[in-house]
N, C-alpha and C positions, 0 to 999 in steps of 0.2 A: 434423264431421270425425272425431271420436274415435269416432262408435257408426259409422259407415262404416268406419272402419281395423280396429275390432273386429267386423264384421259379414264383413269381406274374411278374416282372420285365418281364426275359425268355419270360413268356407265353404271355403279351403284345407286348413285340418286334417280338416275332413268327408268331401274328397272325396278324399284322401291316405289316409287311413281303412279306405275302403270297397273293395269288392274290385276297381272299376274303376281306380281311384289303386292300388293295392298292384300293379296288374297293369304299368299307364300306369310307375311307377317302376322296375318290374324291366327293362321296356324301354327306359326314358331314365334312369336312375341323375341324372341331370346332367352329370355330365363326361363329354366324348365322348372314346374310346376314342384314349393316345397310338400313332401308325406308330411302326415297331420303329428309325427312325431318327433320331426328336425327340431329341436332348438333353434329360438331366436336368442339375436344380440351374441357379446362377445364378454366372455366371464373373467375376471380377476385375474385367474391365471393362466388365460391364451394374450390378455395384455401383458403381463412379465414375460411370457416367452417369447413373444412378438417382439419386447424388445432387447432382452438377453441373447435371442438370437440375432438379428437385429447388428448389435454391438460385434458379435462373436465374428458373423459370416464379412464384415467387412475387415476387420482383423487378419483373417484367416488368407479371405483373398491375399491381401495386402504382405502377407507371411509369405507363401505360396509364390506369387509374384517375383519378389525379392529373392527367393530360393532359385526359380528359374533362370534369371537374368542378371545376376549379378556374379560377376566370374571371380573377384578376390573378397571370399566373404571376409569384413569387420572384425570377428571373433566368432571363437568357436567355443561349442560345449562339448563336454564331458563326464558323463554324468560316473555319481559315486559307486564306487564298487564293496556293498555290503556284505553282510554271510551269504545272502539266498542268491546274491546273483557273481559269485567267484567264478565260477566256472564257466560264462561268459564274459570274454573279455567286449572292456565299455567302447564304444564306439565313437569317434570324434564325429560332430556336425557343426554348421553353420547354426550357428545363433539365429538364424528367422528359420531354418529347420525346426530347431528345440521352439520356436512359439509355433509355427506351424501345428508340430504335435502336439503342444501342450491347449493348443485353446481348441483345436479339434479333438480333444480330448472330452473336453470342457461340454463340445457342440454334438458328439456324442451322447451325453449323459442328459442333456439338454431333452434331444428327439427321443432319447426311451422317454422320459417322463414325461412329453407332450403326449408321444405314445400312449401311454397308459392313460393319460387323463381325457386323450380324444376318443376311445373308442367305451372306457370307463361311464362318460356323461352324456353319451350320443351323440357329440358334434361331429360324425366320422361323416354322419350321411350331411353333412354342407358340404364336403369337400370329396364326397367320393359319390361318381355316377350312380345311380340306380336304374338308367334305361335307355335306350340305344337312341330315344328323343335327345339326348345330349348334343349330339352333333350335330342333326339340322338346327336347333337351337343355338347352339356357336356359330354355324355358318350364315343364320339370323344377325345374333352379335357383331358378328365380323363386319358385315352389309353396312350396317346400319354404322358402326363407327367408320366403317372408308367414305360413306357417304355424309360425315362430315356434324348429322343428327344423330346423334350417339343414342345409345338404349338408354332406358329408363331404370337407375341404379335402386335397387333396395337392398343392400347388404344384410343390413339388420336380418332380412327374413332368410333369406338365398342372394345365392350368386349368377349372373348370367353365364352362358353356356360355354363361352372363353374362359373366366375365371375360373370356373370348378374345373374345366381339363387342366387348365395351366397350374393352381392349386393341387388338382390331384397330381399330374405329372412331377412339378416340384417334392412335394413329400412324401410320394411312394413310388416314386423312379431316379430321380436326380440323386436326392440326399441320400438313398441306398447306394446309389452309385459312385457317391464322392466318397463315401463311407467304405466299400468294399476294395476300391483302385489304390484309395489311402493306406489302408491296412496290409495290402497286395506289395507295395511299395516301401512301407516302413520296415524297422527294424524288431519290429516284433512279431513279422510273419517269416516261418524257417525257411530255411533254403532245400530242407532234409524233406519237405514235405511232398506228396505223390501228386499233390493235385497242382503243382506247378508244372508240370509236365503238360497240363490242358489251360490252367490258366497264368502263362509267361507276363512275366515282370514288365515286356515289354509294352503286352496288350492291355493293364490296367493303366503304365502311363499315356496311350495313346487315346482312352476313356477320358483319364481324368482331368486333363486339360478344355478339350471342349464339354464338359460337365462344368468347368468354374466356366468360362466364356456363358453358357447357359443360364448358371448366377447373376451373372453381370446385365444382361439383357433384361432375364426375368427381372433383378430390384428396378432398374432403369424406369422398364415398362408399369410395373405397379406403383412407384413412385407417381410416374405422371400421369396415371389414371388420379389414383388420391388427389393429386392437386386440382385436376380440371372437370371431374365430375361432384363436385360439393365438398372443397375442401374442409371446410369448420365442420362440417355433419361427419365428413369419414374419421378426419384424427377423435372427432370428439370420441369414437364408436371404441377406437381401440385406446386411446391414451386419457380417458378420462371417465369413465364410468356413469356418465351422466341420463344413460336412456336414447330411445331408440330417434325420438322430438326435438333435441337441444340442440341448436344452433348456438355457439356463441364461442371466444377464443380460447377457454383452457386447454381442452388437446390439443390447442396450436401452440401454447406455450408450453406445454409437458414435453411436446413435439420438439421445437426447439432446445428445451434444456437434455432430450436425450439424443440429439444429433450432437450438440456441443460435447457430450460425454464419448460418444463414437469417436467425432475430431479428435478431441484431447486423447482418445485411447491410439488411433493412429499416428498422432505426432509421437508419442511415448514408445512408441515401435521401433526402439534403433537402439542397436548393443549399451548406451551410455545408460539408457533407463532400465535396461532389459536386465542387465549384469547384476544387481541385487539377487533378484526376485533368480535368474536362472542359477545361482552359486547356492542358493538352497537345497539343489539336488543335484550339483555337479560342478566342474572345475572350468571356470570358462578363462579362456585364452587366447591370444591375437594369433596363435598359428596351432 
C-alpha cells in the first residue's frame, strides 16, 4: 500500500510538472470560478448549525452504533400511551433506539431550517454545482492534493471542486438518504402502506448503514482538511465571526469548548444519564 500511495504521489507531481499539467492547471486551477452573486464568508447562523449539527450527527452515530451491536440492550423505553395514540399499542425499544430517534428527530428539524435559510440567503450556489467545469476542477483538486502541494484554499469566497461535490453530495444525497432509510425503518412508517411493496424494509437498512460509514469518512476527511490547510483562518471563519483576514486563536478555542460539549454529550450517552430525560415520554425499564 505504501510503494502504491508513493508511486500515485511521483506520478501526480510528474505529470503537474510537465508542460501538459502546468498547461491542464492553468485551465482547471481547481476551484471553479464564484457568479458575481455567491455570498462570501459564513453568517451567524450556518455557525450554530455547523455546530448543533456538529454535536447532533456524532450523537446520532454513536446511538445508531450502539443499536446495531449490542445484543443485551441496558434498558428499554416505552413510551406513554395518551388519548391520541390508544389505538396504537406502544412499542418497547432499546434506550439508544429512543436517543437514536429522538436526536434524529432533533437533526431533522435542524436540516429543514438550514434548508430554508440556504437557499432563503443564496448561499445554495457555494455548495451546489452550476456547470459541468465542476469535475475537471476536482480532478484538478484531486492532482494537486495526491501530489503532496495541495490547492490554494479560499473558502471565504468558494470552495475547490472536491469540496462543493463532497458538500453537495453530503446535503442533498446523504442526509436525504439517512433521513428517508431512517423513517423507512422506524416505527412511524406503517406496515399497511402500498409503497412498501417497492420500497422493503430491507432495502433502506442495506442504505443506511453504508450512508452512516459515508458520515464517518466524510467528518474524518474535513476535520483533517481544517487542521492542515490554515487552521487558525478555517475555525476562525466558522466559530468565531471575525472576517475573512483574522488569523489569531479564538475559533480554536470556541473550537475546543465545543468539541469538549460533543465529548461530554457522548460520555452522557448511556441509560444511567439517558433515563431522566427518556421517562419524560415513556416508561423505561431493564427488560
Amino acid at each position: 500500500m505504501i510503494v502504491v500511495l508513493a508511486a500515485a504521489v511521483l506520478g501526480a507531481r510528474g505529470y503537474l510538472g510537465s508542460s501538459a499539467g502546468r498547461e491542464f492547471l492553468a485551465d482547471y486551477p481547481g476551484q471553479p470560478p464564484a457568479t458575481a452573486d455567491t455570498p462570501n464568508g459564513f453568517p451567524w447562523w450556518l455557525q450554530w448549525q455547523h455546530f448543533f449539527n456538529f454535536f447532533l450527527i456524532f450523537l446520532i452515530i454513536r446511538a445508531g452504533w450502539m443499536v446495531r451491536t449490542q445484543r443485551t440492550p441496558e434498558a428499554y423505553w416505552t413510551r406513554t400511551v395518551g388519548p391520541r395514540n390508544r389505538q396504537n399499542p406502544p412499542a418497547k425499544m432499546s434506550i439508544y433506539l429512543w436517543l437514536h430517534y429522538s436526536l434524529g428527530s432533533l437533526w431533522i428539524l435542524n436540516g429543514v431550517v438550514f434548508y430554508i435559510l440556504l437557499f432563503s440567503t443564496g448561499h445554495w450556489r457555494r455548495i451546489i454545482p452550476t456547470g459541468w467545469d465542476v469535475f475537471p476542477q476536482a480532478f484538478s483538486a484531486g492532482l494537486q492534493y495526491l501530489s503532496l502541494e495541495w490547492p490554494m484554499e479560499s473558502a471565504w469566497q468558494n470552495y475547490n471542486g472536491i469540496q462543493l461535490l463532497a458538500y453537495f453530495v453530503t446535503v442533498f444525497i446523504a442526509a436525504p438518504l439517512a433521513v428517508v432509510t431512517g423513517l423507512r425503518m422506524s416505527s412511524v412508517w406503517s406496515n399497511q402502506w402500498k409503497i412498501n411493496r417497492y420500497y422493503p424494509v430491507l432495502l433502506a437498512r442495506a442504505i443506511h448503514l453504508p450512508v452512516m460509514f459515508y458520515f464517518v469518512v466524510f467528518i474524518f476527511v474535513h476535520v483533517l482538511l481544517v487542521f492542515t490547510t490554515g487552521m487558525r483562518r478555517n475555525l476562525n471563519y466558522m466559530y468565531s465571526s471575525q472576517g475573512q483576514d483574522t488569523v489569531n486563536w479564538v475559533g480554536f478555542w470556541v473550537f475546543v469548548v465545543a468539541a469538549i460539549i460533543v465529548v461530554a454529550g457522548w460520555i452522557a450517552a448511556r441509560p444511567l444519564f439517558l433515563q431522566p430525560v427518556a421517562q419524560l415520554t415513556g416508561k423505561v425499564t431493564r427488560r
